[in-house]
C-alpha positions as CSV (number, residue, x, y, z in Angstrom):
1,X,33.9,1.8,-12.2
2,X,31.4,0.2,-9.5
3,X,32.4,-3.1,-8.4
4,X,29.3,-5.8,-8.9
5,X,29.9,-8.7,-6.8
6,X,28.8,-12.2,-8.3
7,X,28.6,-10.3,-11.6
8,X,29.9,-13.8,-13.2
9,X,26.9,-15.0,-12.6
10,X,25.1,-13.0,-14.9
11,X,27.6,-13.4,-17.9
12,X,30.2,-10.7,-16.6
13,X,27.4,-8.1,-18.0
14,X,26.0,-5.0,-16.0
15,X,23.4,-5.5,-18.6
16,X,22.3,-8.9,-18.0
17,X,22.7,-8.3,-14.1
18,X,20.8,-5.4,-14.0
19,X,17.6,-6.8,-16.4
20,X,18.3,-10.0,-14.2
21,X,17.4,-8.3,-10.6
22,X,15.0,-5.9,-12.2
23,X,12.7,-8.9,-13.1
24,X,13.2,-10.4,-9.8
25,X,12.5,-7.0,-8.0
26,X,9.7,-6.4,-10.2
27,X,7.6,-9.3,-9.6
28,X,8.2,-8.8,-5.5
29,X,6.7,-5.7,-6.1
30,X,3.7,-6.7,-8.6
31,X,3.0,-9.2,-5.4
32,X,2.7,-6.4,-3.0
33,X,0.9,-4.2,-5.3
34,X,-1.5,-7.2,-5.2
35,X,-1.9,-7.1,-1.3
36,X,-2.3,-3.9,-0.6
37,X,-4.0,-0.5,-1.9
38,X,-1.8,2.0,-3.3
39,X,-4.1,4.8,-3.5
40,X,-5.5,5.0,-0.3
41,X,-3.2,7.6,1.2
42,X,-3.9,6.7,5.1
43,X,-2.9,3.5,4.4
44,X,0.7,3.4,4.9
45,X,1.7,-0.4,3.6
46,X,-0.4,1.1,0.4
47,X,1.6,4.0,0.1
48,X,4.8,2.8,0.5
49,X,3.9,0.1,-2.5
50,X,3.2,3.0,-4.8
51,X,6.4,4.5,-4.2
52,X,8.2,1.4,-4.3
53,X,6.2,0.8,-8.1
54,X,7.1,4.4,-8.5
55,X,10.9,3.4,-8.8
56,X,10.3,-0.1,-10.8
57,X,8.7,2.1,-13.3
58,X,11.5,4.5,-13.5
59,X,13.9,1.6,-13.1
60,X,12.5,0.1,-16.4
61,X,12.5,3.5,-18.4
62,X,16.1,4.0,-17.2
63,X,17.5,0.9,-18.9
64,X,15.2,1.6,-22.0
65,X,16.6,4.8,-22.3
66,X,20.1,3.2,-22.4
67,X,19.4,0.7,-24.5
68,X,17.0,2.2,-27.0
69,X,18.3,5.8,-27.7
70,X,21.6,5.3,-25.8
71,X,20.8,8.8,-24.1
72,X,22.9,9.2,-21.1
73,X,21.9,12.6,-19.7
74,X,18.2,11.1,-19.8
75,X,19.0,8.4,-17.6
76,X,21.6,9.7,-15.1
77,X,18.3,12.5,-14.5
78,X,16.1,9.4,-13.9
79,X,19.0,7.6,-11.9
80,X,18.8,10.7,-9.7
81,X,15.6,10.7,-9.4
82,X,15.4,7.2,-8.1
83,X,18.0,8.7,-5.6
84,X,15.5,11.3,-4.3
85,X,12.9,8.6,-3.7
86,X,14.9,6.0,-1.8
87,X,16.0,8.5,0.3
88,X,12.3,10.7,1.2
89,X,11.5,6.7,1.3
90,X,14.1,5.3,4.4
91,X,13.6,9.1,6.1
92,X,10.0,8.8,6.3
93,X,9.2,4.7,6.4
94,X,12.1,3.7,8.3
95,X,11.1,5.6,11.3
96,X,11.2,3.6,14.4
97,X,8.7,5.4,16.4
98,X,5.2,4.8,14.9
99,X,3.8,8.0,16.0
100,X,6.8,10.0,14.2
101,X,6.2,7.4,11.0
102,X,2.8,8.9,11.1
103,X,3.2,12.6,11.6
104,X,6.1,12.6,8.9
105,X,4.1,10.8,6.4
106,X,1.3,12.9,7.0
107,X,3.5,16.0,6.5
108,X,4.8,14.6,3.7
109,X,1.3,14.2,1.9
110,X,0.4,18.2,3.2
111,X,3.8,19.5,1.8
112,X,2.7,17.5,-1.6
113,X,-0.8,18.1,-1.6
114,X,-0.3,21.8,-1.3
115,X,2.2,22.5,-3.7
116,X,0.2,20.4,-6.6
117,X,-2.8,22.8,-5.3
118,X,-0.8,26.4,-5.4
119,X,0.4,25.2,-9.2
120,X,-2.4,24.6,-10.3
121,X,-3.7,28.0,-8.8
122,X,-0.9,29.8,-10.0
123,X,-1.8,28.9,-13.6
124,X,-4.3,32.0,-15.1
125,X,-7.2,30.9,-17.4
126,X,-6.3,32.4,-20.8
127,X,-9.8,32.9,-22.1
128,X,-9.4,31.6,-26.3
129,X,-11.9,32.3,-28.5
130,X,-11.3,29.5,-30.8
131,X,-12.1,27.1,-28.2
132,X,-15.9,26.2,-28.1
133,X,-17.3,27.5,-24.7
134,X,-18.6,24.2,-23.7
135,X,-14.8,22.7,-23.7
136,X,-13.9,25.6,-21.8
137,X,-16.7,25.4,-19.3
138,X,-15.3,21.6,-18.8
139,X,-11.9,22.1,-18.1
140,X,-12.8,24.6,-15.7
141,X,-15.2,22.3,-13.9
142,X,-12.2,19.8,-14.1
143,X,-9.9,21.7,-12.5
144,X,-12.4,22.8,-10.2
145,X,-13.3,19.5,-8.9
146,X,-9.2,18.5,-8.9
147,X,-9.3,21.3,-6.6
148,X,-11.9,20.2,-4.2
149,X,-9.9,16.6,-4.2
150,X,-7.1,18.1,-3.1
151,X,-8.7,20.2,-0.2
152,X,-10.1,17.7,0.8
153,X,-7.0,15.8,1.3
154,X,-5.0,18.4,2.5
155,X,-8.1,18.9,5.4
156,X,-7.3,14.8,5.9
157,X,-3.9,15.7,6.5
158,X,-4.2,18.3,8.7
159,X,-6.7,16.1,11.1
160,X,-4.2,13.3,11.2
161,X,-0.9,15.2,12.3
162,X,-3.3,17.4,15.0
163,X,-4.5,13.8,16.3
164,X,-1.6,12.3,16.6
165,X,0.1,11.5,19.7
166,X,2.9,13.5,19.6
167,X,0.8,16.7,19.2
168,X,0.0,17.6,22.5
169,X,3.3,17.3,24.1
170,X,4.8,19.4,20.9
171,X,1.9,20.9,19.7
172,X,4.4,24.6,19.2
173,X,6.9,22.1,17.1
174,X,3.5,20.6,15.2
175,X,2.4,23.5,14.2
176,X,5.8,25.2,12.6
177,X,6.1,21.8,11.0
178,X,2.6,22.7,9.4
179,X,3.5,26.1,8.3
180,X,6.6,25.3,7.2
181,X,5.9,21.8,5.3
182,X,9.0,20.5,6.9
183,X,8.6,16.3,6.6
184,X,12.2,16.1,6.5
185,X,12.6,17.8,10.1
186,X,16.1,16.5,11.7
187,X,14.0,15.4,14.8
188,X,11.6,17.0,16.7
189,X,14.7,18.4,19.5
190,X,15.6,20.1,16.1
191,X,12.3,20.6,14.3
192,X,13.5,24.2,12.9
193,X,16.4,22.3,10.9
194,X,16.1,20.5,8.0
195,X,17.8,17.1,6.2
196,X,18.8,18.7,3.1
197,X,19.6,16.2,0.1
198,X,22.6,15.8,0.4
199,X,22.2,14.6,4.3
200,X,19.9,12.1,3.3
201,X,21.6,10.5,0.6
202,X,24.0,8.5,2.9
203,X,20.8,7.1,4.2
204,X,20.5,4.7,1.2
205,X,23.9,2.7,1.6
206,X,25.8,4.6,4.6
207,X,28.2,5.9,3.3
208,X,29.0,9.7,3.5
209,X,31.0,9.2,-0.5
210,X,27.2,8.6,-1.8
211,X,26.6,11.8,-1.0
212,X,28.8,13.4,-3.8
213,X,27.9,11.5,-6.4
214,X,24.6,11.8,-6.5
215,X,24.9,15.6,-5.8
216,X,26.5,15.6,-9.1
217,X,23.7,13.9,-11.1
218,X,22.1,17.0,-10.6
219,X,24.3,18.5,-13.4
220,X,21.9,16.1,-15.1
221,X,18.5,17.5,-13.5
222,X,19.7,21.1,-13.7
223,X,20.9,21.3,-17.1
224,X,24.5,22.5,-15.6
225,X,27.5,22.2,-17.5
226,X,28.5,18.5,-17.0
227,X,25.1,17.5,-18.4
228,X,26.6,18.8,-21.9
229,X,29.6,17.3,-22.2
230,X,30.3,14.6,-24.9
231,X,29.6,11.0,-23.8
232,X,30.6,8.2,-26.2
233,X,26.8,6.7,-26.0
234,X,27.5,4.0,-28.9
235,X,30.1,2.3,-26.5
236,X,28.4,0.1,-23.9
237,X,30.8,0.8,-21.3
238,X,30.0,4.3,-21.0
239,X,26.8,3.7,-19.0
240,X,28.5,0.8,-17.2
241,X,28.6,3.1,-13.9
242,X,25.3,4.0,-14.3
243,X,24.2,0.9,-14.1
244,X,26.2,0.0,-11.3
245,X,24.5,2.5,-9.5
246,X,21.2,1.1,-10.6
247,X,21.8,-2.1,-9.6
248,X,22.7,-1.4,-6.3
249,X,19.4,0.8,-6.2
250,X,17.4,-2.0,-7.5
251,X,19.2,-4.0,-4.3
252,X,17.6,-1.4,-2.2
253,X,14.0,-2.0,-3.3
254,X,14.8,-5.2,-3.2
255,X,15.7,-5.3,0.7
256,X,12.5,-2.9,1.4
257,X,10.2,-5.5,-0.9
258,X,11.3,-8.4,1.7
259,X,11.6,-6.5,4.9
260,X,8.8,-3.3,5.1
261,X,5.9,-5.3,4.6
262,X,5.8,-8.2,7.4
263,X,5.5,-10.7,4.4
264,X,7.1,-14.0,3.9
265,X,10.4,-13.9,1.8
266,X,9.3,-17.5,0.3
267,X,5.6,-16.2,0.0
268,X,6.8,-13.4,-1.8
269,X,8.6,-15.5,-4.5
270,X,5.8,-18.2,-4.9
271,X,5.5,-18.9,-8.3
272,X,8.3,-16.9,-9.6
273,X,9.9,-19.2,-11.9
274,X,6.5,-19.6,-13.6
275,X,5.9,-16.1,-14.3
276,X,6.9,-14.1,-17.0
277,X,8.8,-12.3,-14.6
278,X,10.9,-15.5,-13.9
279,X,11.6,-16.6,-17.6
280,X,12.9,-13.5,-18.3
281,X,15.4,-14.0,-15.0
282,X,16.2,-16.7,-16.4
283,X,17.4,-15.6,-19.4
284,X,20.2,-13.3,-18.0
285,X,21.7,-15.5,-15.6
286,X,24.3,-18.6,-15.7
287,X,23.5,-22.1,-15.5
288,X,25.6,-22.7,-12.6
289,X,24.1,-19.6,-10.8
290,X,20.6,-20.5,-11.4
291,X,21.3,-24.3,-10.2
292,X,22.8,-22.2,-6.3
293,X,19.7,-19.9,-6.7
294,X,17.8,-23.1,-6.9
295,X,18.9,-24.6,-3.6
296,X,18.6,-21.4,-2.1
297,X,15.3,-20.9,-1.8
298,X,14.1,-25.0,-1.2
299,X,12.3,-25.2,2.0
């Protein structure tokens, strides 16, 4: 069982204190997604606040899943997935070097933009009579232009890592990086190695142990035996350690909500208690936890 401390103040419930610190998380991250442009892809602070909504979304559909169809394989695969994210997140955004933020992120978007643009390639037209031409003339102008979109940003890509700082003292390292689509490089001493999953996982609480647990919600992911094993999903304590883990995930976002983005903590919060977000915080917590929580954040 994982350990919650202060779970008193949310009514002794993994329930209540994971709905409790999602709503808070949430509406940190609704803030940022107010500041800054998620879909421009060479702006970093953007990015990084899509991937961070990326994980509220997933963070919401988890404890649905758990609460609505009580479906436990479901949500340890979308527990893993958050997993995956935080990780590719602290590698690549937590880089101290600017210059090595860039190229990674960069690399990052050309491993991603390529392999969305040799699926769809890979997929042959299946020419069906029963659709009318004109609908079939239309998807393939749709894929078409999807295509071009992602040329496009894949040529983007390209320009950024060869103009970046580090490329003319290791333009030979740059350039296997490129043909290999290796974001998750060790360090560019070892740019031929790779940080495989499990190497990264410790990243996200530092602790080696982390590792082996999430390896195993792949059983999950994979479909492997584990995943079809009987869970007693009408008890509420079966999912307990599942959303221990959540919580502490949520803690992550959390951290990188208050800390990536050179924004005020306080500033962050304004209005809080007045938002939707807030009542429903509110809801899940104690009165003598809410009365500390209170005095915490008085200027």
């Amino acid at each position: 069982m994982i350990t919650i401390p202060g779970l008193e103040r949310y009514n002794g419930s993994y329930y209540d204190a994971y709905k409790a610190i999602y709503s808070l998380v949430a509406y940190e991250v609704e803030e940022l997604r107010s500041m800054f442009p998620e879909k421009a892809i060479n702006s970093i602070d953007g990015y990084k606040v899509g991937i961070l909504a990326k994980m509220m979304f997933a963070s919401c559909s988890f404890m649905v899943i758990i609460e609505q169809t009580h479906d436990y394989s479901s949500a340890a695969t979308i527990l893993r997935s958050i997993a995956d994210n935080l990780a590719s997140y602290i590698l690549v955004y937590h880089e101290k070097n600017k210059d090595e933020l860039l190229l990674r992120h960069f690399l990052f978007l050309y491993d991603g933009f390529n392999t969305r643009l040799n699926g769809r390639l890979a997929i042959m037209p299946n020419t069906d009579s029963s659709i009318p031409k004109i609908e079939e003339e239309m998807l393939q102008k749709m894929v078409q232009e999807a295509n071009i979109k992602d040329e496009k940003a894949i040529a983007l890509c390209l320009t950024k890592i060869r103009s970046n700082n580090l490329y003319k003292k290791y333009t030979t390292e740059l350039e296997y990086l490129i043909n290999h689509k290796k974001w998750n490089y060790i360090s560019l001493g070892k740019y031929k190695e790779r940080n495989t999953w499990e190497k990264m996982y410790p990243l996200i609480n530092g602790k080696e142990s982390s590792s082996v647990y999430i390896s195993y919600l792949s059983q999950f992911v994979h479909g492997l035996s584990s995943s079809n094993l009987i869970y007693d999903a009408n008890s509420t304590n079966t999912f307990n350690e599942l959303i221990g883990i959540g919580i502490t995930f949520l803690g992550k976002i959390n951290n990188f909500a208050q800390n990536d983005f050179n924004i005020d903590k306080k500033a962050l919060m304004h209005n809080f208690f007045q938002s939707e977000f807030g009542k429903v915080h509110l809801s899940y917590v104690t009165p003598e936890y809410l009365e500390s929580f209170l005095k915490s954040i008085k200027p």
